[in-house]
C-alpha positions as semicolon CSV with decimal commas, in nm:
position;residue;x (nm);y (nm);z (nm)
1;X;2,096;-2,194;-2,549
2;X;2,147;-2,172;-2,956
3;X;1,917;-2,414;-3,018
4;X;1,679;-2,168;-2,843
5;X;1,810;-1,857;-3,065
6;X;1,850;-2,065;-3,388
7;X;1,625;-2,364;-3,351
8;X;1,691;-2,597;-3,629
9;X;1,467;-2,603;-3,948
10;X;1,291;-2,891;-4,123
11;X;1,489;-2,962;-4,470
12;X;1,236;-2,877;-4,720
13;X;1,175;-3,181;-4,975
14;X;1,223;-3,098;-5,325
15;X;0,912;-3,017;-5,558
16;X;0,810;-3,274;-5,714
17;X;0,610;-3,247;-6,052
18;X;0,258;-3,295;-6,109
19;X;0,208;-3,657;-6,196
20;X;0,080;-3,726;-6,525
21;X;0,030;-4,073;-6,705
22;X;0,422;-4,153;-6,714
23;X;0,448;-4,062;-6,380
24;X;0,193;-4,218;-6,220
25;X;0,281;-4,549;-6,404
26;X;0,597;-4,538;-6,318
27;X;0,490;-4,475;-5,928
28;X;0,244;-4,778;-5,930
29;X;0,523;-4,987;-6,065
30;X;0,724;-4,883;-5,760
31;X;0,437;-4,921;-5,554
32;X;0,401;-5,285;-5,630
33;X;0,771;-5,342;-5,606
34;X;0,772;-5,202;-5,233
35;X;0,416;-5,387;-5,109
36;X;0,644;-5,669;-4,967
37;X;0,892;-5,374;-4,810
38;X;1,187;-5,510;-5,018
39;X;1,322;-5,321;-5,317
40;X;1,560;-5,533;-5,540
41;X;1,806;-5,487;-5,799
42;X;1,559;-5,677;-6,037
43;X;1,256;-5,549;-5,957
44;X;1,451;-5,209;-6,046
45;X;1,553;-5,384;-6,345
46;X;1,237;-5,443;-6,462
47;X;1,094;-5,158;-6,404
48;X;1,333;-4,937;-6,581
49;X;1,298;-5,244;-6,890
50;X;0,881;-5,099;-6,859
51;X;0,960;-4,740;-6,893
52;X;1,180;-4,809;-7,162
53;X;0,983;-5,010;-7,354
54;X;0,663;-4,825;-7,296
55;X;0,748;-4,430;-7,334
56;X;1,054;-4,519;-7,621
57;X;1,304;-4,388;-7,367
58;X;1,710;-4,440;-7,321
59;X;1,818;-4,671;-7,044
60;X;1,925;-4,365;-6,851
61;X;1,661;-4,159;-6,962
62;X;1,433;-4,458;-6,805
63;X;1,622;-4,504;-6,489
64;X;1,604;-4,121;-6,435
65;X;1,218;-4,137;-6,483
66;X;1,213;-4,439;-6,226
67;X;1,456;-4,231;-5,940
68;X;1,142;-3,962;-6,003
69;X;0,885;-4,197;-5,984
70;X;1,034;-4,362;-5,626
71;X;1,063;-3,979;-5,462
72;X;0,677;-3,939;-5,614
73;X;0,523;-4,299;-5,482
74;X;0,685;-4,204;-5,106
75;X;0,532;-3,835;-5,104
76;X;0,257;-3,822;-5,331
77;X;-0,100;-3,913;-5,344
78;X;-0,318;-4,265;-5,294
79;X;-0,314;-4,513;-5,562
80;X;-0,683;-4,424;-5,673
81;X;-0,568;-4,092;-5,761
82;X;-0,285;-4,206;-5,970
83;X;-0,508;-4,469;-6,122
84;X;-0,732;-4,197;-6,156
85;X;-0,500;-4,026;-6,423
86;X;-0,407;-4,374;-6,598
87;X;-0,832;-4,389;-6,680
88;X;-0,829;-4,028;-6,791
89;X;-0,529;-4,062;-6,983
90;X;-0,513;-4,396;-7,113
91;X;-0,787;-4,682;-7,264
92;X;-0,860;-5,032;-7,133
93;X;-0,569;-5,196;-7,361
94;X;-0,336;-4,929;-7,256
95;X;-0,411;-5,014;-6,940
96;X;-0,381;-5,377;-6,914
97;X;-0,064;-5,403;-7,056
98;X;0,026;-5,185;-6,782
99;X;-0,124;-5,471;-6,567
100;X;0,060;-5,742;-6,759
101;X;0,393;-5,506;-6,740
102;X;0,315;-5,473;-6,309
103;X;0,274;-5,865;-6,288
104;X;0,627;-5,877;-6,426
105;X;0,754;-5,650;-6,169
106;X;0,558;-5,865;-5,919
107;X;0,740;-6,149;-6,056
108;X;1,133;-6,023;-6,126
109;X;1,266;-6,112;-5,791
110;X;1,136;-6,505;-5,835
111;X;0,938;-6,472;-5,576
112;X;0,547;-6,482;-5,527
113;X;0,445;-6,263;-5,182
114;X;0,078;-6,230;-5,113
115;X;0,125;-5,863;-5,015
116;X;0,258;-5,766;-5,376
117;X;-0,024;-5,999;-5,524
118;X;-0,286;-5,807;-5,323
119;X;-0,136;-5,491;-5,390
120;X;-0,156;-5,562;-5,757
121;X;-0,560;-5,673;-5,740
122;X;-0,592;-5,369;-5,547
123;X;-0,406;-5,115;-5,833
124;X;-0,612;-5,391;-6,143
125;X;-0,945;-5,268;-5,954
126;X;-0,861;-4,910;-5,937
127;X;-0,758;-4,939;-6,300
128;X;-1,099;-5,090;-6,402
129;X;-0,931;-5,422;-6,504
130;X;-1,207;-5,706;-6,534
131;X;-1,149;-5,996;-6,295
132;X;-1,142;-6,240;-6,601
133;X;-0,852;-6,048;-6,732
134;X;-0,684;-6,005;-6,387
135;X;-0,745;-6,388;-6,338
136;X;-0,593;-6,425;-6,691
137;X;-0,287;-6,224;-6,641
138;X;-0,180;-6,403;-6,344
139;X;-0,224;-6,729;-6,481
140;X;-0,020;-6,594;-6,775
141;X;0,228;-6,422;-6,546
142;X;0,284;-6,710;-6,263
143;X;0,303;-6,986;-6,547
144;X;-0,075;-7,153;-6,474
């Protein structure tokens, strides 16, 4: 009878902030940690080593900017439209050391999994890497 009177509400998720270059890397690089549906403490690892390196940040600063980017990649938009922003916002080197930096992610757990592999190709394509340099990074990254 009170769940008639006061039926129960959906929790509202929080707002989360228009994604922007940092953003959306950092969601990719969560995106390619999760193709294989298995998040681990070193694929966190080296993510929060990416943001770090790449935006100047602290460690804390970069893990905060990492706990953003996992509520983003779960409720916001496709990979092309955050690959859209990376060509808007950044050039071809920019973005393949972005590539080179997700191949590492791909890579921190020890493991090689087709799914993350093909989720990479699929993020390189939308980020107008060339298939010689894709080919190239993952003969770099997988020690070929």
């Amino acid at each position: 009878m009170f769940e008639r009177l006061f039926p129960r509400r959906a929790p509202e998720s929080p707002k989360l902030p228009e994604p922007d270059a940092q953003l959306a890397l950092g969601a990719l690089l969560v995106r390619v940690a999760l193709a294989d549906r298995e998040y681990k403490a070193e694929e966190v690892a080296q993510i929060d080593r990416i943001l770090t390196a790449m935006f100047g940040l602290k460690p804390i600063e970069a893990a905060k900017l990492r706990a953003t980017c996992e509520a983003l990649e779960r409720d916001a938009p496709g990979t092309p439209e955050f690959a859209d922003i990376l060509r808007v916002e950044l050039n071809y080197q920019h973005r393949h050391d972005l590539a080179e930096a997700m191949w590492k992610v791909v890579l921190a757990d020890g493991k090689r999994r087709d799914i993350e592999e093909s989720m990479l190709h699929q993020i390189e394509g939308a980020l107008g890497i060339t298939p010689d340099d894709s080919a190239e990074m993952q003969a770099d990254a997988t020690g070929m």
